[in-house]
C-alpha positions as CSV (number, residue, x, y, z in Angstrom):
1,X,0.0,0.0,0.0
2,X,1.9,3.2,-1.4
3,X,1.4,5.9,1.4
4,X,1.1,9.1,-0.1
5,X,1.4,11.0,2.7
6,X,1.9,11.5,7.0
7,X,1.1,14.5,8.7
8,X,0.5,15.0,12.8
9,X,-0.3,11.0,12.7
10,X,-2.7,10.9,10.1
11,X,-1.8,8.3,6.7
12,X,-2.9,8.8,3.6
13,X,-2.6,6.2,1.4
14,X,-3.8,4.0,-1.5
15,X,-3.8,0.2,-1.9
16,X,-1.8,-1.4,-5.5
17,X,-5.3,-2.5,-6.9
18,X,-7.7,0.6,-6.1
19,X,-10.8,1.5,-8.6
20,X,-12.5,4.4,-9.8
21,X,-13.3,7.3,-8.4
22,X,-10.9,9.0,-7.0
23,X,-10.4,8.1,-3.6
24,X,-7.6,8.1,-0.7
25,X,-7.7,5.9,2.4
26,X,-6.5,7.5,6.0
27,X,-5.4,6.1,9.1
28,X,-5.4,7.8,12.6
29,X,-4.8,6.1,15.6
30,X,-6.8,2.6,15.2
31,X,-10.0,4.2,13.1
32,X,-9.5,4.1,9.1
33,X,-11.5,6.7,6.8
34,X,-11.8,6.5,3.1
35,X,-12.7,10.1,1.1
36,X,-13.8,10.4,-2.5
37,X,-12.1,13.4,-4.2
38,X,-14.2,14.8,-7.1
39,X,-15.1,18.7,-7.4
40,X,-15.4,18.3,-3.3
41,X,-13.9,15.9,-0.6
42,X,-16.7,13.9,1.1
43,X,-16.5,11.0,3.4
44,X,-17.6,7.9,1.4
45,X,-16.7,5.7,5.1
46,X,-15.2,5.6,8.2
47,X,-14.7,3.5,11.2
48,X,-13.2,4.1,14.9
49,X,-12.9,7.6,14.7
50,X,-14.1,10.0,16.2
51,X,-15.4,13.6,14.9
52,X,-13.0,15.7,15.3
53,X,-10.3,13.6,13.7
54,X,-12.5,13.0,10.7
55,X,-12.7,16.4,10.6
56,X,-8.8,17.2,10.5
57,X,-8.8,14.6,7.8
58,X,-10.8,15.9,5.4
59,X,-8.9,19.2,5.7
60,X,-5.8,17.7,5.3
61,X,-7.4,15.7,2.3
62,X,-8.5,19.0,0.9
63,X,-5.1,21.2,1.2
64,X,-3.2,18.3,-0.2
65,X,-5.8,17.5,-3.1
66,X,-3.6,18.1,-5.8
67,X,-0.7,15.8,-4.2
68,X,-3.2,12.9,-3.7
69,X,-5.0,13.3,-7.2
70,X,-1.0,13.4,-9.2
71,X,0.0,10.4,-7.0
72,X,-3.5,8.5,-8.1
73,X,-2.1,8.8,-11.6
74,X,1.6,8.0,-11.4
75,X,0.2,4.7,-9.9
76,X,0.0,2.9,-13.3
Protein backbone atom coordinates (compact mmCIF):
# COMPACT_ATOMS: atom_id res chain seq x y z
CA UNK A 1 0.00 0.00 0.00
CA UNK A 2 1.86 3.16 -1.44
CA UNK A 3 1.44 5.88 1.41
CA UNK A 4 1.14 9.06 -0.08
CA UNK A 5 1.38 10.96 2.67
CA UNK A 6 1.90 11.53 6.99
CA UNK A 7 1.09 14.48 8.73
CA UNK A 8 0.50 15.02 12.84
CA UNK A 9 -0.34 10.99 12.73
CA UNK A 10 -2.72 10.89 10.15
CA UNK A 11 -1.82 8.35 6.66
CA UNK A 12 -2.89 8.76 3.59
CA UNK A 13 -2.55 6.22 1.36
CA UNK A 14 -3.77 3.98 -1.51
CA UNK A 15 -3.79 0.21 -1.93
CA UNK A 16 -1.79 -1.45 -5.50
CA UNK A 17 -5.33 -2.55 -6.90
CA UNK A 18 -7.75 0.58 -6.10
CA UNK A 19 -10.85 1.54 -8.59
CA UNK A 20 -12.51 4.42 -9.78
CA UNK A 21 -13.31 7.33 -8.44
CA UNK A 22 -10.93 9.03 -6.97
CA UNK A 23 -10.40 8.06 -3.58
CA UNK A 24 -7.63 8.11 -0.69
CA UNK A 25 -7.74 5.92 2.44
CA UNK A 26 -6.47 7.49 5.99
CA UNK A 27 -5.39 6.08 9.09
CA UNK A 28 -5.37 7.77 12.55
CA UNK A 29 -4.75 6.09 15.58
CA UNK A 30 -6.80 2.59 15.19
CA UNK A 31 -9.96 4.17 13.15
CA UNK A 32 -9.50 4.11 9.10
CA UNK A 33 -11.45 6.70 6.83
CA UNK A 34 -11.81 6.51 3.06
CA UNK A 35 -12.70 10.09 1.10
CA UNK A 36 -13.77 10.37 -2.51
CA UNK A 37 -12.14 13.40 -4.21
CA UNK A 38 -14.17 14.80 -7.09
CA UNK A 39 -15.13 18.69 -7.39
CA UNK A 40 -15.44 18.33 -3.26
CA UNK A 41 -13.93 15.92 -0.58
CA UNK A 42 -16.72 13.93 1.10
CA UNK A 43 -16.48 11.02 3.43
CA UNK A 44 -17.55 7.94 1.36
CA UNK A 45 -16.69 5.71 5.05
CA UNK A 46 -15.19 5.60 8.22
CA UNK A 47 -14.74 3.50 11.23
CA UNK A 48 -13.25 4.09 14.90
CA UNK A 49 -12.87 7.57 14.69
CA UNK A 50 -14.10 10.05 16.16
CA UNK A 51 -15.39 13.57 14.92
CA UNK A 52 -13.01 15.74 15.25
CA UNK A 53 -10.30 13.58 13.74
CA UNK A 54 -12.49 12.96 10.70
CA UNK A 55 -12.66 16.44 10.60
CA UNK A 56 -8.76 17.18 10.51
CA UNK A 57 -8.79 14.61 7.84
CA UNK A 58 -10.83 15.88 5.36
CA UNK A 59 -8.88 19.16 5.66
CA UNK A 60 -5.77 17.71 5.32
CA UNK A 61 -7.43 15.68 2.29
CA UNK A 62 -8.52 19.02 0.88
CA UNK A 63 -5.08 21.17 1.21
CA UNK A 64 -3.17 18.29 -0.25
CA UNK A 65 -5.76 17.53 -3.08
CA UNK A 66 -3.63 18.14 -5.85
CA UNK A 67 -0.72 15.85 -4.16
CA UNK A 68 -3.21 12.89 -3.68
CA UNK A 69 -5.01 13.30 -7.17
CA UNK A 70 -1.03 13.39 -9.22
CA UNK A 71 0.03 10.35 -7.00
CA UNK A 72 -3.51 8.52 -8.05
CA UNK A 73 -2.10 8.82 -11.58
CA UNK A 74 1.63 8.02 -11.40
CA UNK A 75 0.17 4.66 -9.88
CA UNK A 76 -0.03 2.86 -13.29
Amino acid sequence: MPKIFEKDGYRFYFYSNEHLPIHVHVSYGGGEAIFILDETVFLRESQGLKVRELTKAQELAEDNKELIIRRWNERS
